[in-house]
C-alpha positions in Angstrom: 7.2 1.4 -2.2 5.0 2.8 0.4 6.3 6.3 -0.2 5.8 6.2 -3.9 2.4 4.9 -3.0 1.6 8.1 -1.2 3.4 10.4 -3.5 1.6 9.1 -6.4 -2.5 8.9 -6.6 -3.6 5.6 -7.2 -5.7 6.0 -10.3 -2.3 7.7 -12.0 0.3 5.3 -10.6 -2.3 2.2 -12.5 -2.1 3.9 -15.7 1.6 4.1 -15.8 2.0 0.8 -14.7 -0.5 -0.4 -17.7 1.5 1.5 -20.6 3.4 -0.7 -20.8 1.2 -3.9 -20.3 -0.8 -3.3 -23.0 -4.9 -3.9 -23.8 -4.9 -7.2 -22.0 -4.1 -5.1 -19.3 -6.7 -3.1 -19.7 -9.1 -5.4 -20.4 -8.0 -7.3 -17.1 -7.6 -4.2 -14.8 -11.3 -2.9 -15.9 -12.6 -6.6 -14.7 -11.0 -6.3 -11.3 -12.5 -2.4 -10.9 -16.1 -3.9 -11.6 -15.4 -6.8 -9.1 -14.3 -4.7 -6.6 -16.8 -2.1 -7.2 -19.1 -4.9 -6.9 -17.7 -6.1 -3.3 -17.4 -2.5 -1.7 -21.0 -1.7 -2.6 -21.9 -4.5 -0.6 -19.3 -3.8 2.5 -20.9 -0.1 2.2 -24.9 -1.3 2.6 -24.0 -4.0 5.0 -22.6 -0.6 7.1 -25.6 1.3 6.3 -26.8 1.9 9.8 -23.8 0.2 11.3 -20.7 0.9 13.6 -19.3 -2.6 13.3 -19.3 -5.1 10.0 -20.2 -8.3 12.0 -22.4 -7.3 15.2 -23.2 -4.5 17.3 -19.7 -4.7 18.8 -15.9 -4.5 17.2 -14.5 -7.9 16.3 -12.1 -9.3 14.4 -13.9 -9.0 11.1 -13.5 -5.4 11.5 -9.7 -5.4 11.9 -9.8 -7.5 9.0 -11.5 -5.6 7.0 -9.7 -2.4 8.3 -6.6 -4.3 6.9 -8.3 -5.3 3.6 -9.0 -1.5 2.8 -5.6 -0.2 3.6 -4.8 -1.3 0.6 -7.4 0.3 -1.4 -7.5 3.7 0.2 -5.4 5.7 -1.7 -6.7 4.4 -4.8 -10.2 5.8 -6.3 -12.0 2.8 -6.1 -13.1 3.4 -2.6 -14.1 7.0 -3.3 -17.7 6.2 -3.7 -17.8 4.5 -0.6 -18.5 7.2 2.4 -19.0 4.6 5.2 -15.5 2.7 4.2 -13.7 5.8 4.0 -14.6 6.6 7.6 
């Protein structure tokens, strides 16, 4: 799985996946993009001027949210996002 997740872009592996799911797919997976549009643009001004999401020093809400955007890095949706692509 992981390697197809490399091989394949995110963006492009989604739309194959909702071909065959059909416009309640769509529908649904254009929701979830605005939601998570919506909580990255907040991650990214809470960094603004920041090292460290909680306080002035590394905690565990960083590894957390290190582990959180793993997921989402090979996608697109974190591609307007400078500071959480660092």
């Amino acid at each position: 799985m992981h390697a197809d997740r490399v091989a394949m872009g995110g963006a492009e592996r989604e739309q194959r996946r909702l071909v065959n799911w059909g416009e309640g797919a769509r529908a649904r997976r254009a929701a979830l993009v605005k939601e998570a549009g919506r909580w990255l643009a907040g991650l990214e001004r809470r960094l603004d001027g920041r090292e460290w999401i909680a306080c002035q020093v590394f905690t565990v809400a960083d590894i957390l949210l290190a582990t959180g955007l793993r997921e989402v890095r090979n996608t697109d949706l974190i591609d307007p996002y400078p500071r959480l692509k660092a």
